[in-house]
Every structure is written in structure tokens, then in C-alpha cells.
C-alpha positions as a LaTeX table, in Angstrom:
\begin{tabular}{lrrr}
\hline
Residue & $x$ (\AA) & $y$ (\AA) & $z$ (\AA) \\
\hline
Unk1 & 26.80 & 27.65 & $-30.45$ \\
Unk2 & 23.55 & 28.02 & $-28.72$ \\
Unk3 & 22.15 & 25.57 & $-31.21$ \\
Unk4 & 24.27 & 22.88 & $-30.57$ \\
Unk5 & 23.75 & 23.10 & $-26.17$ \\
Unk6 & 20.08 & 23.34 & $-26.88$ \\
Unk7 & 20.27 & 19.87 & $-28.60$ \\
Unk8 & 22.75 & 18.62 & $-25.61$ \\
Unk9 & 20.22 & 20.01 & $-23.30$ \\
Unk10 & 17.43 & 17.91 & $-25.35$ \\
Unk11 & 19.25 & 14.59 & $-25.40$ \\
Unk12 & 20.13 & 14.80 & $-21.58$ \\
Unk13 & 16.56 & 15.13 & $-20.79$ \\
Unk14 & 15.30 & 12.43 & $-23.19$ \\
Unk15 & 18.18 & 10.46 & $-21.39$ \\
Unk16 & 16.67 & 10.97 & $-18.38$ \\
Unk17 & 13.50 & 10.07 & $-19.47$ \\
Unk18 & 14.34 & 7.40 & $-20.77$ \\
Unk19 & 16.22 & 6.37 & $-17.67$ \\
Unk20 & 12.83 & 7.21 & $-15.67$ \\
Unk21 & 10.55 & 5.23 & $-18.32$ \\
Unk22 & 13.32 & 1.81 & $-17.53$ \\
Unk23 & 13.09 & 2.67 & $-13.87$ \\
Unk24 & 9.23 & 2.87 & $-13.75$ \\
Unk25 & 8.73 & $-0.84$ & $-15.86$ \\
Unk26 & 11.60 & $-2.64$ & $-13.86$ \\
Unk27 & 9.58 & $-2.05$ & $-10.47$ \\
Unk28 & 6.59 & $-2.58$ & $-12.15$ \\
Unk29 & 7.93 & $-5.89$ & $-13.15$ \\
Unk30 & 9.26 & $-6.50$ & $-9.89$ \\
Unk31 & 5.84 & $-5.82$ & $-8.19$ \\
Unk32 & 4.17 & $-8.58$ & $-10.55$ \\
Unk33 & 6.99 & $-10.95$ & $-9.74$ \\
Unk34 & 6.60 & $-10.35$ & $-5.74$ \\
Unk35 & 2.56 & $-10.71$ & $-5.96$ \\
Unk36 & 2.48 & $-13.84$ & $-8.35$ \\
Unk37 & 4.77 & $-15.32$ & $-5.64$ \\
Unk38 & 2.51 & $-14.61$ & $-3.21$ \\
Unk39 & $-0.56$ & $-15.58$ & $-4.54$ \\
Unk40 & 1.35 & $-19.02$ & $-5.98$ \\
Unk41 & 2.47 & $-19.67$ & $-2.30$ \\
Unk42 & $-0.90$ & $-19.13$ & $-1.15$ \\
Unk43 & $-2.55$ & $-21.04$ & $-3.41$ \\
Unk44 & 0.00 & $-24.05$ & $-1.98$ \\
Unk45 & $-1.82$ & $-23.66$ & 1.41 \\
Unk46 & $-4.22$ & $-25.99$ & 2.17 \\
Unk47 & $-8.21$ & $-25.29$ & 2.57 \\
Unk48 & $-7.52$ & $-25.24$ & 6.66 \\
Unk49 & $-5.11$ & $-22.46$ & 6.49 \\
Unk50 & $-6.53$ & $-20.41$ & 3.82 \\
Unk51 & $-9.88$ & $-20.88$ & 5.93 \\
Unk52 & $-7.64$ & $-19.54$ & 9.35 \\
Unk53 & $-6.50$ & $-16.76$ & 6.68 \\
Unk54 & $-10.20$ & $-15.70$ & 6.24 \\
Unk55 & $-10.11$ & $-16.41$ & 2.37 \\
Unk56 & $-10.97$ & $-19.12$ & $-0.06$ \\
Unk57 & $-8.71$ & $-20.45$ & $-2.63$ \\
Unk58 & $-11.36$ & $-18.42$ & $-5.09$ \\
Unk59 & $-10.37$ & $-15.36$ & $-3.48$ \\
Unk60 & $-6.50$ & $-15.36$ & $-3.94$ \\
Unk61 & $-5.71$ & $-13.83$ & $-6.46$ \\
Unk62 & $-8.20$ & $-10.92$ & $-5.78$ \\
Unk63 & $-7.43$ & $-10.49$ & $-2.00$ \\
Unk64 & $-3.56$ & $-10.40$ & $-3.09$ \\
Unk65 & $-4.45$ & $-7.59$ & $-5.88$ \\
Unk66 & $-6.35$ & $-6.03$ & $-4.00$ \\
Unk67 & $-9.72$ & $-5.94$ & $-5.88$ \\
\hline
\end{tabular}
């Protein structure tokens, strides 16, 4: 019997990894989505507001990141 809750106690906690592991790439994918939204809505801004900003259009992407 002690067999079979070892293996029940193994396939909850590769469960729950798993369930971390889906957890960890969904916001992952959700941070990409949020800053490619942000750097495409800056990157809509004209050269005078980018300039009040303090960035270039160059520097987008990289300020956004944080590089």
C-alpha cells in the first residue's frame, strides 16, 4: 500500500508542477503582450512627443525593455 501513495504523492507534485510551469509561461506571455503594446503605442507618437518623453523613436524598444 505504501507503494501505491508514494506514486499518488509523485503525480500530485508533478501536477503541481506542471500547474506552476503553465502559470509561469502564461504571465510570461502576458508580460510580452503588455510591453509590445507599449512600445507599438509609442512608436505611434510622433517625433514631438517622443522628444517631450526624452527618447527617440530608436530608443523604444530598449527604454520599454529596459536595456
Amino acid at each position: 500500500m505504501s507503494a501505491m501513495l508514494l506514486a499518488v504523492g509523485a503525480m500530485h507534485r508533478a501536477t503541481a508542477s506542471f500547474g506552476q510551469f503553465i502559470r509561469t509561461v502564461g504571465a510570461a506571455l502576458g508580460r510580452e503582450y503588455r510591453t509590445r503594446r507599449v512600445i507599438s503605442f509609442l512608436l505611434e507618437q510622433d517625433e514631438c512627443t517622443l522628444r517631450d518623453l526624452g527618447i527617440t523613436r530608436s530608443e523604444v524598444e530598449r527604454v520599454v525593455r529596459g536595456w
